[in-house]
C-alpha positions in Angstrom: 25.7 11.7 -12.5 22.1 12.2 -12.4 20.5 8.6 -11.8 18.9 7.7 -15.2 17.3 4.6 -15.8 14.1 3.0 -17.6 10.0 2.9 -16.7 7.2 4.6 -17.7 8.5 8.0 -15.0 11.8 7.5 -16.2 13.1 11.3 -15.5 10.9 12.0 -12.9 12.3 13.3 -9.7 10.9 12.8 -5.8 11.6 14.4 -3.0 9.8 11.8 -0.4 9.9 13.0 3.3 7.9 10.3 3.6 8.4 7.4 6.8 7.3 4.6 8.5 4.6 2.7 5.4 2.0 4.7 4.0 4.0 7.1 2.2 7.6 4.8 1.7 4.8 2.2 0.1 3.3 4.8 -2.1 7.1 6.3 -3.3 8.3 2.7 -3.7 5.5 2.0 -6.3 6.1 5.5 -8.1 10.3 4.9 -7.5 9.5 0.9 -9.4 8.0 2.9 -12.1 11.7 4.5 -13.0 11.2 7.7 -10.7 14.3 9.4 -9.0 13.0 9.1 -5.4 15.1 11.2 -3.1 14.8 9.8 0.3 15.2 12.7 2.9 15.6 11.4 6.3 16.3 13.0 9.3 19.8 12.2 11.5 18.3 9.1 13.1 16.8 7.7 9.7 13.3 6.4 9.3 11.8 4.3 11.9 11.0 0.9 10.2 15.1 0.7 9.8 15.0 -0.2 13.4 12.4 -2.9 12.8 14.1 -6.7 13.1 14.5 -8.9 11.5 18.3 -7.8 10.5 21.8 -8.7 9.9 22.9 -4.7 9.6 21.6 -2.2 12.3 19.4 0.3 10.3 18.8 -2.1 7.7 15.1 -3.9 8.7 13.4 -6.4 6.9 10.5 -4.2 6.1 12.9 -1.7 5.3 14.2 -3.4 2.4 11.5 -4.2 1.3 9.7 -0.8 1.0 12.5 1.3 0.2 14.5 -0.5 -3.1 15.3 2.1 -5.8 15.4 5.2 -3.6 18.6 7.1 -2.8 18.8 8.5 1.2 19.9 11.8 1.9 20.0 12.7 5.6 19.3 16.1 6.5 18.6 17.9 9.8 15.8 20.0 9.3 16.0 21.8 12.4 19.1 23.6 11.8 18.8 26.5 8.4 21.2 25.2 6.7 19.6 22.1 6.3 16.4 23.4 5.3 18.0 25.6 2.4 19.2 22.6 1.3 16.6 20.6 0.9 14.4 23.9 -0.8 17.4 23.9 -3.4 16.5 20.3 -4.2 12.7 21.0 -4.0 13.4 23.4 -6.4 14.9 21.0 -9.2 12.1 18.2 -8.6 8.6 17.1 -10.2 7.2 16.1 -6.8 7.5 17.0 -3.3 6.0 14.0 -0.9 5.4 14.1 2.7 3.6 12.8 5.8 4.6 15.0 8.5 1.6 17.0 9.9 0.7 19.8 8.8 2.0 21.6 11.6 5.6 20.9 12.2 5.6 21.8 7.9 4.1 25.0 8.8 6.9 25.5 11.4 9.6 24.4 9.1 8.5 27.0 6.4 7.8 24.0 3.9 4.3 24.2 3.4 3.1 23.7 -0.1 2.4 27.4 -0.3 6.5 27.8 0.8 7.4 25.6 -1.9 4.7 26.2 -5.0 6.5 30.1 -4.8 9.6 28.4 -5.6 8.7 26.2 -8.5 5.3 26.7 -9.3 5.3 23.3 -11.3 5.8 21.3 -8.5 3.1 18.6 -7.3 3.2 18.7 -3.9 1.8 16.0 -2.5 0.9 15.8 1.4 -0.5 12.5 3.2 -2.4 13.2 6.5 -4.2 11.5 9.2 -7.2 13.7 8.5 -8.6 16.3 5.6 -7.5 19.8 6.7 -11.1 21.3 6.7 -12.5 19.1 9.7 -12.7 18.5 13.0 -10.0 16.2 13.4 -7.0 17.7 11.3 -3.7 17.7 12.7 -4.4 15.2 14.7 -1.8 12.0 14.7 -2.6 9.0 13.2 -1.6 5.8 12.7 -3.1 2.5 10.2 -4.4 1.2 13.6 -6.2 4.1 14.4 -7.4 4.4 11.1 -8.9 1.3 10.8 -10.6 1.7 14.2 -12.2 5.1 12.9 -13.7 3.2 9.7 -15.0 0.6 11.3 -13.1 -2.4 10.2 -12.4 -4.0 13.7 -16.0 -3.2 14.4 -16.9 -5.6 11.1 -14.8 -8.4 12.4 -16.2 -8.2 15.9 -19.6 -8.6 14.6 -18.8 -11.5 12.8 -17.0 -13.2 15.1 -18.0 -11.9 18.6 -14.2 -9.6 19.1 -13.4 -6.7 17.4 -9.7 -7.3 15.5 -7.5 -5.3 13.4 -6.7 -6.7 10.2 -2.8 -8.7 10.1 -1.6 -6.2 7.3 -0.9 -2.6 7.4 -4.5 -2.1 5.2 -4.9 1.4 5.6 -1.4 2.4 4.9 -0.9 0.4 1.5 -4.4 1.2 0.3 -4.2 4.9 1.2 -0.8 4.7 -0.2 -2.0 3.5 -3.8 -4.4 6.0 -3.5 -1.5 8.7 -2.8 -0.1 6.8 -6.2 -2.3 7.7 -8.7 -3.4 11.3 -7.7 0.2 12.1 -7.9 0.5 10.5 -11.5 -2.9 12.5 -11.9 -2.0 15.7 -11.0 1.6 15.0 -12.6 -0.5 14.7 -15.9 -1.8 17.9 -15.1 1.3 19.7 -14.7 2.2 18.2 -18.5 -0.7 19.6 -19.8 -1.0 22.7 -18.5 2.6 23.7 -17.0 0.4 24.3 -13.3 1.5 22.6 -10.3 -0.6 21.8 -7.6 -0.8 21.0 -3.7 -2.9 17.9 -3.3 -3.6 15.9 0.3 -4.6 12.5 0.6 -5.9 12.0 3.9 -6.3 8.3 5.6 -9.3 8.7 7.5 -11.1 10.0 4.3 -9.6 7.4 1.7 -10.5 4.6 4.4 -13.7 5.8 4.6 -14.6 5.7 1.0 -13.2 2.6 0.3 -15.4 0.4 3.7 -18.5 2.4 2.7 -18.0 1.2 -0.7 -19.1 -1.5 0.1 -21.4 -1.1 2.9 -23.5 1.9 3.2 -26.0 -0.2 1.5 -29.5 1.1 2.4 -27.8 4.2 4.3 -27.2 5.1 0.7 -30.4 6.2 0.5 -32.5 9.5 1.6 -34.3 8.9 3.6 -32.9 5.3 4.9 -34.4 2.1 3.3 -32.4 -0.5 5.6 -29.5 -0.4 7.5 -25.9 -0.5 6.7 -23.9 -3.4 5.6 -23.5 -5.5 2.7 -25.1 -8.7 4.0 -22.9 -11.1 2.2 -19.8 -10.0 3.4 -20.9 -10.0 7.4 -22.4 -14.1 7.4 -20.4 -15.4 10.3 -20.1 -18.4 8.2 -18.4 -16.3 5.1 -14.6 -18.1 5.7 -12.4 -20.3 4.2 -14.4 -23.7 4.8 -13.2 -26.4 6.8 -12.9 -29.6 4.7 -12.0 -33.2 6.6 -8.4 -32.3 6.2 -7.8 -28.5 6.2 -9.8 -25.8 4.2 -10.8 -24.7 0.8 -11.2 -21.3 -0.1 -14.2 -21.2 -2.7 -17.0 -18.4 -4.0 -19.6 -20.2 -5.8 -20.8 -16.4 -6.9 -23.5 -16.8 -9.5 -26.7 -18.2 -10.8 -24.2 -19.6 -13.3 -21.9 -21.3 -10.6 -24.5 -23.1 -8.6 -26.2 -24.2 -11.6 -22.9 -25.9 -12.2 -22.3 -26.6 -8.2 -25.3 -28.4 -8.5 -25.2 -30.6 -11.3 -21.4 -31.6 -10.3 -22.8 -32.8 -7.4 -25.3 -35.2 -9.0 -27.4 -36.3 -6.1 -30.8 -34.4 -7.0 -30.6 -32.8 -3.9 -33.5 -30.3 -3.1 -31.5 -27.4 -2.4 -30.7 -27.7 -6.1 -34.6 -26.4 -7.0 -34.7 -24.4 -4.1 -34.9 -20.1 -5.1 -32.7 -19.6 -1.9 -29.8 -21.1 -3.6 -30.7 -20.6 -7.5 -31.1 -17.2 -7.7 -29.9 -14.3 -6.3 -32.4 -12.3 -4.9 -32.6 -15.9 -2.8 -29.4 -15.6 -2.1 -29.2 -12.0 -0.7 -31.7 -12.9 1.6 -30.6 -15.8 3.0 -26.9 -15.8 3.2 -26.5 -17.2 6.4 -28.5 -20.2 5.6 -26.5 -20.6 1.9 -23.1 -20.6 3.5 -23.7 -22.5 6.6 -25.4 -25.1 4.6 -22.2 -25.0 2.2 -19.7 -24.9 5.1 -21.6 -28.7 6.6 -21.3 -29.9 3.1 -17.5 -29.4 2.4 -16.8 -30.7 5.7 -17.5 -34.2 4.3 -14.5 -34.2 1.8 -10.8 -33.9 1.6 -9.3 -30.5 0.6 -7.9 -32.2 -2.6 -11.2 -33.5 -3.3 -12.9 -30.6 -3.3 -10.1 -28.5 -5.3 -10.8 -31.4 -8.1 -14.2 -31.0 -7.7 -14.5 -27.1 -8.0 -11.6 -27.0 -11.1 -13.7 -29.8 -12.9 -16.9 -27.3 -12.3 -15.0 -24.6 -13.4 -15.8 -22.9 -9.8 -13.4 -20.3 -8.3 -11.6 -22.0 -5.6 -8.0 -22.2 -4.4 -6.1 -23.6 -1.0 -5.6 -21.3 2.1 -2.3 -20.5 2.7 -0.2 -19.7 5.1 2.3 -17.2 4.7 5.2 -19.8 3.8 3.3 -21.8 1.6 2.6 -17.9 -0.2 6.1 -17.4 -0.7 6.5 -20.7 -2.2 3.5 -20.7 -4.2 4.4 -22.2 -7.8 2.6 -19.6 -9.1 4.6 -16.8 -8.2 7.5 -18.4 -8.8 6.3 -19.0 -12.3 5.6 -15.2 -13.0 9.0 -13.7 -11.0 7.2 -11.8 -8.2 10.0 -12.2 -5.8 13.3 -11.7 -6.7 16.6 -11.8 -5.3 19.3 -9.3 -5.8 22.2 -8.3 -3.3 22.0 -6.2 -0.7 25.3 -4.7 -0.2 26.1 -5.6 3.5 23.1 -8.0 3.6 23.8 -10.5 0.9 21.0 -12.2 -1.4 17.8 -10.3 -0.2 14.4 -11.7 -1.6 11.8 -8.5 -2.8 8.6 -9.0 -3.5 8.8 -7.0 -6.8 5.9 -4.9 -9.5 3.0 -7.0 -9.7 1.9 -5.6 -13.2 3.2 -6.2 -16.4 4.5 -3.8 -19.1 4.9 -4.7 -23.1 7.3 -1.0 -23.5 8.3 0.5 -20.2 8.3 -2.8 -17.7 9.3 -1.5 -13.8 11.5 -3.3 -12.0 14.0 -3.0 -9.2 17.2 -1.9 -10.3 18.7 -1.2 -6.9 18.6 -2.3 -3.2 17.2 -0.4 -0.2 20.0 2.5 0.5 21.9 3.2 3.8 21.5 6.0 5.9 22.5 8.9 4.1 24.3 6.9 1.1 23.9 9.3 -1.4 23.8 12.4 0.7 26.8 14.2 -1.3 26.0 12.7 -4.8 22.5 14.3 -4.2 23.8 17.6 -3.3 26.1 17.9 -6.4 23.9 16.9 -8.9 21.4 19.8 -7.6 24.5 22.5 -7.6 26.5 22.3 -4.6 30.2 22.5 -4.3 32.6 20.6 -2.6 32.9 23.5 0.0 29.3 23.8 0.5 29.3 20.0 1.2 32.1 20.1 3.6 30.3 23.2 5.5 26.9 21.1 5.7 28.4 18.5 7.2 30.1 20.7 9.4 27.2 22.0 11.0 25.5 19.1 11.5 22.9 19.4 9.0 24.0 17.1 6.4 24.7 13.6 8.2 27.3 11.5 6.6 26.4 7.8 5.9 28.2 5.1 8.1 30.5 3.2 6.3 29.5 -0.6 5.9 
């Protein structure tokens, strides 16, 4: 039976020939929602499976994690037969997701131009390295890469003297939300109007836009009134402050929260009438003199004293945590972000589930991370294929059965 269950894409159908983060991250998000992903793998299954820690070969941490409410079909797109077969399910689906270059699709005959002929309401959805009108199209990328090209290592280096990428997979997950809401966009489209539509989301591009958000600053301009780079955010002394005992994360943001900063503190101190901490023009223009002055002054106090102080002063300010003390924060635990379930073979797993909440159609995770191939056959029959055809799939190769667990 067709897999029916609730969210707002309830009914909703994916075919995701999607691997590795970017697009598994974007698909997870859409699959929360109450969308049928299809998982199409190829015979070796997609890479992070192989990425440790695990109790099951094939069955990663960072697989589970990203891949919950999907089904897997393995097909060998090499051979015809398992082309035709995944063009028959193509032709039964609302969205058609990928991240293979633009290439090897061309080669494959599963272009969006192959597949728009077949069902015209499709959204097909492609997620590159780089647009296909420039320079660098077709060429591979990675969220490395792409963070080097948009100059977020650069940023770091110039703030602390070495250029670093950033500990998360940044340009995968954001490009990936991107990927999220121009396929609900274009989905809403297809509702509308009954077209379908080949849309790419390229990494390079959506990176770009979201750095020079922020810091194209007097670049912005025509001709050039300053440089680029958003001053606050590039102070060397812009960092979780060191307190006697550890650090406190704080922002004191406004003309509002030093006002308040100030008077908390009590000690007529002169900074408090000076314009290069009241205001923000004074601010702007003296960052590097605000924050180191801040960052000698929170030295003198404990960590608790200061998260007192700041909650008293109604001053945005919170602990830096490590990753454990994340998991375990109280509040998270409060609002149900991770949750266990069992993982069939694995045991209790712990997900870090939907973020948002929802007063009619709440997402949630209604079933683990699949196995390789796990619901190759169910797949096939729901989209028309006999027990025969099946069989003569599997035969050839081009279908690959999952291993029992």
């Amino acid at each position: 039976m067709e897999q029916q269950r609730g969210g707002p894409l309830s009914g909703v159908r994916i075919i995701d020939l999607t691997s590795v983060m970017m697009g598994p991250y974007a698909t997870m998000i859409l699959a929360d929602y109450g969308a049928d992903v299809i998982k199409v793998e190829s015979p070796d299954g997609d890479i992070v499976r192989a990425i440790p820690p695990m109790k099951t070969p094939g069955m990663g941490a960072m697989f589970l994690q990203g891949n919950r409410n999907k089904r897997s079909i393995a097909l060998d797109l090499k051979k015809a037969e398992g082309r035709d077969a995944l063009l028959r399910l193509a032709d039964r689906a609302d969205v058609f997701v990928h991240n293979v270059r633009p290439a090897a699709m061309a080669r494959l005959k599963l272009g969006a131009a192959d597949l728009l002929a077949r069902n015209p309401r499709l959204v097909y959805a492609s997620l590159h390295g780089f647009g296909e009108s420039g320079p660098y199209a077709g060429r591979p990328a990675y969220d490395d890469l792409i963070q080097g090209l948009t100059a977020l290592p650069a940023l770091v280096g110039r703030i602390t003297g070495e250029p670093r990428y950033s500990p998360a997979t940044l340009a995968d997950r954001i490009v990936g939300l991107n990927a999220v809401h121009a396929i609900l966009a274009a989905l809403l489209h297809r509702d509308r109007s009954g077209e379908g539509q080949s849309i790419e989301i390229p990494m390079f591009e959506t990176m770009a836009q979201f750095v020079l958000g922020d810091h194209m600053a007097g670049r912005g301009f025509e001709p050039p009134i300053g440089p680029a780079g958003y001053s606050r955010l590039l102070t060397e002394h812009r960092r979780p402050y060191r307190t006697r005992d550890g650090h406190v994360c704080v922002l004191i943001y406004n003309d509002k929260h030093w006002a308040s900063f100030f008077a908390a503190l009590g000690d007529g101190l002169p900074e408090a009438q000076d314009p290069r901490f009241t205001s923000l023009a004074g601010r702007v223009a003296n960052y590097d003199l605000v924050y180191k002055w801040l960052a000698d002054l929170l030295a003198t106090r404990t960590t608790a004293e200061w998260l007192a102080f700041f909650e008293e002063a109604d001053i945005p300010s919170g602990p830096m945590h490590d990753l454990d003390a994340l998991i375990d924060d109280p509040h998270l635990a409060a609002v149900g972000l991770l949750q266990t379930i069992d993982q069939p073979g694995e045991g209790p797993v712990r997900l870090v589930g939907p973020a948002a909440t929802w007063s009619a159609t709440p997402p949630s995770i209604a079933t683990p991370a699949p196995r390789l191939g796990e619901h190759g056959a169910e797949i096939l029959r729901e989209a028309g294929f006999g027990e025969n055809e099946i069989e003569r799939l599997t035969q050839a190769g081009a279908l690959v059965a999952p291993i029992r667990a």
